[in-house]
N, C-alpha and C positions, 0 to 999 in steps of 0.2 A: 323738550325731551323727544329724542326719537322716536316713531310708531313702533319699532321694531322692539325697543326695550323697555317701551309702556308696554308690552303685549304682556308679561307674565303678569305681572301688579294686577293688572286690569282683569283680565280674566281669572285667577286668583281668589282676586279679590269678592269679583261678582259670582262665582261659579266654585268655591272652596277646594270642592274633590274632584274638580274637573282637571288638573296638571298632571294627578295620581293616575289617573286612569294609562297614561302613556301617550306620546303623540305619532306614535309609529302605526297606532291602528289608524284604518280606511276611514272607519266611523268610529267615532266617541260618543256616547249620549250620557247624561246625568239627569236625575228628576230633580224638577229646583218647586217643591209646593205644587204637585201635581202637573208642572210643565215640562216638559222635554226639549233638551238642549242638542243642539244632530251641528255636527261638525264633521270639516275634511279636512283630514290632518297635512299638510301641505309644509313643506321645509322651508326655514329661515333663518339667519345668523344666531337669532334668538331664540327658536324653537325649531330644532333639529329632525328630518322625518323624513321620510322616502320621498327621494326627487323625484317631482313632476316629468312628464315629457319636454314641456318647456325649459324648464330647469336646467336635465341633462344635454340639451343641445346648447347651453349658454346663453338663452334667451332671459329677459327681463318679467316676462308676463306669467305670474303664479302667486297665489295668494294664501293666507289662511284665513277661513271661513267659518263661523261658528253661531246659529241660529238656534232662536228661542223658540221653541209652538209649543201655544195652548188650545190642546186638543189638536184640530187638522190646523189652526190657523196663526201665522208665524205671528211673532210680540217683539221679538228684539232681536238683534242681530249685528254682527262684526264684522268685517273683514281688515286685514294688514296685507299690505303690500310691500314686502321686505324692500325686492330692489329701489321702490320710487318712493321709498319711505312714507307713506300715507296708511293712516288708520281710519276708516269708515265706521259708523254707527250709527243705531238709529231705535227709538224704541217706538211704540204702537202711541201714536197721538202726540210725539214729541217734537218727529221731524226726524231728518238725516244728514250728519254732518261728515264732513272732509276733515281729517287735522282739528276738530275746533271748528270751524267753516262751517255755515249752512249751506248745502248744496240744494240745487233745484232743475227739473228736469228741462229741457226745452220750452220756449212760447212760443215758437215757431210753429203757426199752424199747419203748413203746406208741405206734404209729402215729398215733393219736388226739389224743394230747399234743403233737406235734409240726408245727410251719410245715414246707412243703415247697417249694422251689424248682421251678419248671418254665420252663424257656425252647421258644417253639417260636415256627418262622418259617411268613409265612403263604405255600404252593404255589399259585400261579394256575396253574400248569400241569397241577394235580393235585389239585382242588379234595377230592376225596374223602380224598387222605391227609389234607389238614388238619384236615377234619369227622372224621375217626377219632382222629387228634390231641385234638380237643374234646371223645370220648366219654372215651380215656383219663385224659384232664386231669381230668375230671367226679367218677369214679369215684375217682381220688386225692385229690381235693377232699372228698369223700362219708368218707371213710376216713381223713385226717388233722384236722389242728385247724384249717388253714387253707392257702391258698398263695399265695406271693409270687414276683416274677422281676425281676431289672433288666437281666438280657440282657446281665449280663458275664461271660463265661467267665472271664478271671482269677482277679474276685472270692466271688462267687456258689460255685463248692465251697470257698473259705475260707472262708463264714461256717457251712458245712457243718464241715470242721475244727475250726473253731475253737467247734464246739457250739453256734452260734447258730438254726443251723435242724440239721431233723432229715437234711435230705436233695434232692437235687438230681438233676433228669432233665432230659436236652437229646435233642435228634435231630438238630441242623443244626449242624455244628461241623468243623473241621476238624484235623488234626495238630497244628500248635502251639499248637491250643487246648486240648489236652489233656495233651500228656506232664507238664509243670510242675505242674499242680494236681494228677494224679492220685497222683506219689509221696509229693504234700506232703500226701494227704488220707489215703495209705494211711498216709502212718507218722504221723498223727496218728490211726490208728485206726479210719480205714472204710475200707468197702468199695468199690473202682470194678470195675464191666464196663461193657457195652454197653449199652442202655438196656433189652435186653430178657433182660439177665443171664448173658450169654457174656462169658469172658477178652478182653480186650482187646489185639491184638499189636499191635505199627509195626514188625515187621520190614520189610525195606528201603525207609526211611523218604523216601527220594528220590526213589523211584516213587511215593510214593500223594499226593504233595503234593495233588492235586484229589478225592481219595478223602473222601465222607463219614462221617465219626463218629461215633456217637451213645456215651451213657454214662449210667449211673446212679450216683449217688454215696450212698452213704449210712453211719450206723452199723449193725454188723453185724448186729443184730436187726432193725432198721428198714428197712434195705437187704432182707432176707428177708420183709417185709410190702409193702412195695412192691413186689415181684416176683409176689406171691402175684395182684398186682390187676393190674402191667404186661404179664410174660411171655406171649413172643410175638402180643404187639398192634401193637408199633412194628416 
């Protein structure tokens, strides 16, 4: 079956009044047994909703996202990938799967061996953070094998999971762009914090909806190399 038209059944199914709520909104949440459900509603053949920036330029890379926390700390989570047909998931102690696929993050120890994701947006209102942005960008760049960014928080710590890059730092992000990929990256075996290597909470997730993000994604060893160059920059 397609990712795309296993999306309704599957969420549906595990999430009842979660379709009713609409998928036009930013944010969706439902209480599933005192846990909360934070999703970003993101357009698909199968599930229709305001195009992405990617999207509207013709681009492939956009996804829908939909994450479990209990309390601050995520449990389960989804992502689809309409264009490249791939369903993500992954529950707390279960592992995280591709399609069906066990995915796993890199065992490449060496920073140097490895592509590095970096997403960062440009501040006119704050021209200095983004030119300090450039120095730490530089310095990872200097340090890994190379870097690359498509600027999709869905996708972008899946190819981290899934071991095709080493590792993935953002700074501009928001709540539901996180809870989904992080439980699917941790139990594929890396590491997420904050981009400058603190725990990362959502507790009470419907206050911080305008609350900025950042994150580091990586595998364990690699995620420990990158911090060596990040912490406390961003």
């Amino acid at each position: 079956m397609r990712a795309t038209s296993a999306a309704r059944p599957l969420l549906s199914g595990t999430c009842p009044s979660l379709l009713s709520l609409g998928w036009d909104s930013l944010l969706l949440t439902v209480q599933l047994d005192g846990a909360l459900a934070v999703t970003s509603a993101k357009p698909s053949p199968a599930l229709p909703g305001v195009p992405t920036i990617a999207q509207a330029a013709g681009l492939p890379q956009y996804g829908i996202m939909i994450g479990l926390l209990d309390g601050g700390t995520p449990i389960a989570g989804g992502i689809i990938a309409p264009a490249y047909d791939k369903l993500y998931l992954a529950e707390k102690g279960k592992g995280a799967t591709c399609n069906g696929k066990p995915i796993h993050a890199t065992s490449e120890p060496e920073l140097l061996n490895v592509l590095v994701l970096y997403g960062i947006d440009g501040h006119q209102e704050d021209p200095e953070r983004t030119m300090n942005e450039c120095r730490v960008m530089a310095d990872i760049i200097l340090g890994c094998r190379n870097m690359r960014n498509t600027g999709c928080e869905a996708l972008d710590p899946m190819y981290v999971a899934e071991g095709r890059y080493g590792g993935r730092v953002n700074t501009t992000s928001k709540i539901w762009d996180n809870v989904a990929p992080q439980i699917i990256a941790e139990e594929a075996g890396a590491v997420w914090t904050s981009a400058n290597g603190t725990p990362t909470d959502y507790s009470n997730p419907l206050s911080r909806i305008d609350q900025n993000f950042t994150f580091c994604v990586a595998a364990p060893v690699l995620h420990r190399q990158l911090q060596a160059i990040i912490a406390g920059r961003l």
